[in-house]
Backbone bond lengths (Angstrom), bond angles and torsions (degrees), N, CA, C in turn:
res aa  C-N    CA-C-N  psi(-1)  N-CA   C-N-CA  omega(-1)  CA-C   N-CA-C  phi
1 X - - - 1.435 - - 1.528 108.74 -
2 X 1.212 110.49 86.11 1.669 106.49 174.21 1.380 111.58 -85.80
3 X 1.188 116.75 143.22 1.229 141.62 174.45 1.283 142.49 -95.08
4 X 1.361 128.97 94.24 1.327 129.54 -151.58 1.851 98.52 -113.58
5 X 1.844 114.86 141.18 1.371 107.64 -160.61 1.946 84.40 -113.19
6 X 0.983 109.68 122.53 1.834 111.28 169.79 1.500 114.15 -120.59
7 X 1.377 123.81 167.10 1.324 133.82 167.46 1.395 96.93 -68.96
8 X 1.464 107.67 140.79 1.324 146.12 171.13 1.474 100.88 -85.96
9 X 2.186 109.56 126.64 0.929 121.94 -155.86 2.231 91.06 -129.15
10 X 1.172 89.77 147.82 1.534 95.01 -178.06 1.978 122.80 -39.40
11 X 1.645 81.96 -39.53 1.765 94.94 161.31 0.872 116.62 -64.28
12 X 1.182 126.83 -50.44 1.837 122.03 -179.25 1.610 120.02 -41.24
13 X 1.471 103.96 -44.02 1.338 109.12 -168.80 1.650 119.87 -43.45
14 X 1.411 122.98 -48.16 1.182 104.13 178.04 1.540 130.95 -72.53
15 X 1.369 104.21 18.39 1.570 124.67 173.18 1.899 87.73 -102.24
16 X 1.101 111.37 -65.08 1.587 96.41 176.79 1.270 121.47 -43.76
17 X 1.508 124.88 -47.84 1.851 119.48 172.16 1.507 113.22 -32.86
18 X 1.535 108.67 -63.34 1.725 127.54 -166.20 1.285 87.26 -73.24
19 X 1.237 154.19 -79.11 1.281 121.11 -168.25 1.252 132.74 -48.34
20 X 1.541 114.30 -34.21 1.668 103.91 170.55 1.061 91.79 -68.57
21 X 1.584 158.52 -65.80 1.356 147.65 -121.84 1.397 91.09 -72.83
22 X 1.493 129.95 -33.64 1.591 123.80 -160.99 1.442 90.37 -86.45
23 X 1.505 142.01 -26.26 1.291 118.25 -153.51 1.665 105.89 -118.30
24 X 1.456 102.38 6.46 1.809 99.61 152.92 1.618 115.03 -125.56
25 X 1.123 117.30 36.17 1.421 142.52 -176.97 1.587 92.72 -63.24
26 X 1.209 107.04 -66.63 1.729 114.16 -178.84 1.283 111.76 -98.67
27 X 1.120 131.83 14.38 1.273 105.99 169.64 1.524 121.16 -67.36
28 X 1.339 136.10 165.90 1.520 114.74 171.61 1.394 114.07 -102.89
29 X 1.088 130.59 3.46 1.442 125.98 145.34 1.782 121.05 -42.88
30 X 1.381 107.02 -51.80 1.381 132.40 -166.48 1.778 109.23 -36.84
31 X 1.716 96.36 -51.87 1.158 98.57 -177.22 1.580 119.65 -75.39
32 X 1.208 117.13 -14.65 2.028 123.03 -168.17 1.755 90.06 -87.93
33 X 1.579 106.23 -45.75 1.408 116.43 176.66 1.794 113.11 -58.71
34 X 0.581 118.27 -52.44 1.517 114.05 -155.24 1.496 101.34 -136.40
35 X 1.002 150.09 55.85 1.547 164.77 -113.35 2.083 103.49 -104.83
36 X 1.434 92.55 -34.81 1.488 131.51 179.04 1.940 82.07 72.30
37 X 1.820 117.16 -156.18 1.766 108.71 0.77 1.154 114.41 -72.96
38 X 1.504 106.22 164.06 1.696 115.44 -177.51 1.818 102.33 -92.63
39 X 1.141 101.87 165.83 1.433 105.60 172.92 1.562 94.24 -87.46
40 X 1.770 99.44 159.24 2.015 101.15 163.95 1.835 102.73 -58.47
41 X 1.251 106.33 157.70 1.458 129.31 -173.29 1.741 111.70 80.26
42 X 1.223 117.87 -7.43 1.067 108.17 -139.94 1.696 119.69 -53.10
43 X 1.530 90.68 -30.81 1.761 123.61 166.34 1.828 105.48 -61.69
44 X 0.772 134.02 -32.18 1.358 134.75 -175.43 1.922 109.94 -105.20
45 X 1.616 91.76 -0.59 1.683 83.40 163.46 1.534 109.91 -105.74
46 X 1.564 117.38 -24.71 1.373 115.93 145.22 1.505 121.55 -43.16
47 X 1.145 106.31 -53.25 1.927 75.23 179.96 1.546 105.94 -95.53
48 X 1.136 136.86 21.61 1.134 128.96 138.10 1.792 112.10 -64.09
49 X 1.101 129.67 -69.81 1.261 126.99 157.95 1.689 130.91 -28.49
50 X 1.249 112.92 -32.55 1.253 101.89 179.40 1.649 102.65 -101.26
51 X 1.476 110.35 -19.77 1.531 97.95 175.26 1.790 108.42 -66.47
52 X 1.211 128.79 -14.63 1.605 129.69 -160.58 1.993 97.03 -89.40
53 X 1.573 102.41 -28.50 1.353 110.58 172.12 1.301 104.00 -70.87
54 X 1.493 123.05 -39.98 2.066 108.00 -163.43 1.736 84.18 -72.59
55 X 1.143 108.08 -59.12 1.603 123.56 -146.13 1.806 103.31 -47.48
56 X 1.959 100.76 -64.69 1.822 108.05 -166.74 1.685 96.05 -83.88
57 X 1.520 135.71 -2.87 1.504 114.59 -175.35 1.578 119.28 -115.68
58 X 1.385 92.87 79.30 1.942 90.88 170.74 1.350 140.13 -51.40
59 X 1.748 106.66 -1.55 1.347 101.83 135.49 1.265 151.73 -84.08
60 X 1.410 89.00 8.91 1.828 116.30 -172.57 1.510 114.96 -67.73
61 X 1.211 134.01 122.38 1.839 112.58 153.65 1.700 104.47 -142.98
62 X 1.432 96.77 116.70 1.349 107.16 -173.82 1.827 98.20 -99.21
63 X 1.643 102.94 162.83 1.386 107.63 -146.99 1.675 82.28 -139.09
64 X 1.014 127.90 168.44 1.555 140.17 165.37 1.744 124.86 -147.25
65 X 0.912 114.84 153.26 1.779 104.53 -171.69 1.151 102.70 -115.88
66 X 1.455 144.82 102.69 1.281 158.63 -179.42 1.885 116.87 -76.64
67 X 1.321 136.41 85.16 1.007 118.21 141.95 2.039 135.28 -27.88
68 X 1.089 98.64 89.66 1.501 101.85 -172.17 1.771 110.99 -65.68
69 X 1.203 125.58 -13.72 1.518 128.65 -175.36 1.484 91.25 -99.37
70 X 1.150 131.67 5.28 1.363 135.18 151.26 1.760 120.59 -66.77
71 X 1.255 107.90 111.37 1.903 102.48 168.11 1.375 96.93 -51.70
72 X 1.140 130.56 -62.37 1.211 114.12 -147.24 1.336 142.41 -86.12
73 X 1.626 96.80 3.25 1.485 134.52 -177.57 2.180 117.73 48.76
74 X 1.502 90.45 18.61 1.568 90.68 -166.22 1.991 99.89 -72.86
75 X 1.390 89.40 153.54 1.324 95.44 -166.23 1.470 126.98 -52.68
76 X 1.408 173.58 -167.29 1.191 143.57 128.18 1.714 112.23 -126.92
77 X 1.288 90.51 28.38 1.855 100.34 -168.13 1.528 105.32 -177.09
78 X 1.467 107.65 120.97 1.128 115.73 -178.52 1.486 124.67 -128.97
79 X 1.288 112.46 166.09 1.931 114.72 176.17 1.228 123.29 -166.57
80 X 1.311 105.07 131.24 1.456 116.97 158.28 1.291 127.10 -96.38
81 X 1.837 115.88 128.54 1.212 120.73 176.04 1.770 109.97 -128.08
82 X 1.095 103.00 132.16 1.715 97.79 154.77 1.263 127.48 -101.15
83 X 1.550 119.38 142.07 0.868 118.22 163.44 1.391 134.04 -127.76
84 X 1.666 106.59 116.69 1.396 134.80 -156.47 1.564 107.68 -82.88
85 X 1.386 138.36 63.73 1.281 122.45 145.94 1.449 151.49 20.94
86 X 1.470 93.36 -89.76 1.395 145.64 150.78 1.519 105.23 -40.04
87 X 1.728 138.12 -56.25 0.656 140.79 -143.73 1.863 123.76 100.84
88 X 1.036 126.42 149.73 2.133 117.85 -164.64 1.660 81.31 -80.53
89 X 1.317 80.62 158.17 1.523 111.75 175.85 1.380 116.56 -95.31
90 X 1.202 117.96 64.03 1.228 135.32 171.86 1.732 105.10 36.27
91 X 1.670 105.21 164.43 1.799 90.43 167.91 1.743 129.81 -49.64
92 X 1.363 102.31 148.56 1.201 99.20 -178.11 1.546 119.72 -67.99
93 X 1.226 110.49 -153.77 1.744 109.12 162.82 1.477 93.47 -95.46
94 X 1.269 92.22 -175.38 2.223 110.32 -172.05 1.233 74.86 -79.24
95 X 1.835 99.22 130.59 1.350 144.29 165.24 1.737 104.57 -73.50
96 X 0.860 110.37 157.70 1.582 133.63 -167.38 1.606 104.26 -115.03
97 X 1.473 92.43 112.34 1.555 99.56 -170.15 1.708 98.81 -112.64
98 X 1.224 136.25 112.92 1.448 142.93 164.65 1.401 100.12 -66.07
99 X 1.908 84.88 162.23 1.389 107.49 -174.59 1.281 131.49 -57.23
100 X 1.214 123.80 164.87 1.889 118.46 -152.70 1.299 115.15 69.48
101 X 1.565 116.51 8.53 1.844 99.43 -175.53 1.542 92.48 -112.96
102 X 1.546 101.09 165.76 1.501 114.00 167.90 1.484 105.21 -85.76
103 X 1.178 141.42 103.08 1.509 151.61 -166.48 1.379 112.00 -75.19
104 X 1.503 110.01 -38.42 1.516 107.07 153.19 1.754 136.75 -59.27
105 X 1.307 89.39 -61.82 1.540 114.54 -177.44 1.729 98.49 -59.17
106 X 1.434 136.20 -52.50 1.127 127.21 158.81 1.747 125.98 -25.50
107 X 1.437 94.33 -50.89 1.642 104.16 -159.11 1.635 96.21 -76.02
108 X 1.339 102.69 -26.50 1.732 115.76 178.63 1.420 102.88 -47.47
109 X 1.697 109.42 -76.96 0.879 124.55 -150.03 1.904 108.19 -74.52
110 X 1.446 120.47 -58.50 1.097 135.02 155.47 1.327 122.35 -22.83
111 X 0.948 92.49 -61.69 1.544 108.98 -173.92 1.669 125.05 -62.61
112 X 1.506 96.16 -42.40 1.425 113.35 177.89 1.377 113.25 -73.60
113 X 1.558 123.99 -19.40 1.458 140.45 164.64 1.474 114.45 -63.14
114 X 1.301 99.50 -54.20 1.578 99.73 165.60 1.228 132.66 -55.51
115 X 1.392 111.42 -31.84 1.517 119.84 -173.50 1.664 96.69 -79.68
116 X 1.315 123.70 -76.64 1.533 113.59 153.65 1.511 109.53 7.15
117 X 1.379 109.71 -115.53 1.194 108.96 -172.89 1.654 139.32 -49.98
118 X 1.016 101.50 8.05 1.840 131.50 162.21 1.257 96.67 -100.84
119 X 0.970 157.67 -34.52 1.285 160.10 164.99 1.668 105.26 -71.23
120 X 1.401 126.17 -116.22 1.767 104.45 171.12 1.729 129.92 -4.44
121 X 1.386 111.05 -69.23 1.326 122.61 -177.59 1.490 119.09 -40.86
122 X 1.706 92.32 -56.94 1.747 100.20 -158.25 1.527 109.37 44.29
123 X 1.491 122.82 -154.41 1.196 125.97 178.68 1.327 142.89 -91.31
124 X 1.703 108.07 21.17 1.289 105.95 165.30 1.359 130.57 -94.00
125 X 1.251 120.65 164.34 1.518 145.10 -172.64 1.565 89.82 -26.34
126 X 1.337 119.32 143.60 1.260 131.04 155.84 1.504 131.67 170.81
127 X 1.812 116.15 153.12 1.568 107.81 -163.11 1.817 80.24 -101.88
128 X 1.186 106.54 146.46 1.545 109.06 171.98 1.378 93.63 -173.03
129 X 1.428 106.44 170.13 1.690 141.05 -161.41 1.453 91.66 -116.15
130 X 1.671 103.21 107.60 1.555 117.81 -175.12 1.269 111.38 -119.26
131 X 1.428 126.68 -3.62 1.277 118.14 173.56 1.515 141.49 -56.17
């Protein structure tokens, strides 16, 4: 199984949704986090959302892990990184959590990540996972 790492392309993404959806399926966060029910689409408003991240954020560079003994070359591992120059732009404003989520427990958990890494970081140069 060789493994080839490429830029992540707007098509890809709905191979990126189903793989995250399969690989926090069990986690036990998943359920306090995201409890659902979901509305229909709810999977196709995720990659609406993450395509608006590759597409509007030029600090964005998403990456994918390609099984090459694969015909079909679809991704099976994915990532987002930014990379801040400049330095990250401090926490954002309160993120927008859709329906099926725990809005608290999100802001808990999320949130407290952000502050973290606004905390460590401060304002120097760095590639990191800010979502």
């Amino acid at each position: 199984m060789p493994l080839a790492v490429h830029p992540c392309l707007p098509s890809d993404l709905p191979q990126a949704v189903q793989v995250e959806h399969a690989a926090f399926a069990t986690d036990p966060f998943t359920p306090i986090l995201f409890p659902g029910p979901f509305p229909p689409g709810a999977l196709e408003f995720r990659v609406q959302e993450m395509a608006a991240q590759l597409i509007d954020d030029p600090t964005a560079r998403w990456l994918m892990v390609v099984d090459t003994d694969q015909d079909d070359k679809k991704g099976i591992a994915f990532a987002k990184w930014n990379l801040y120059v400049e330095g990250p732009p401090g926490m954002k404003t309160r993120r927008q959590f859709g329906e099926g989520c725990n809005v608290e427990a999100c802001e808990m958990v999320f949130g407290g990540l952000a502050k973290q890494r606004d905390r460590v970081l401060g304002e120097r140069r760095c590639l990191c996972e800010l979502s």
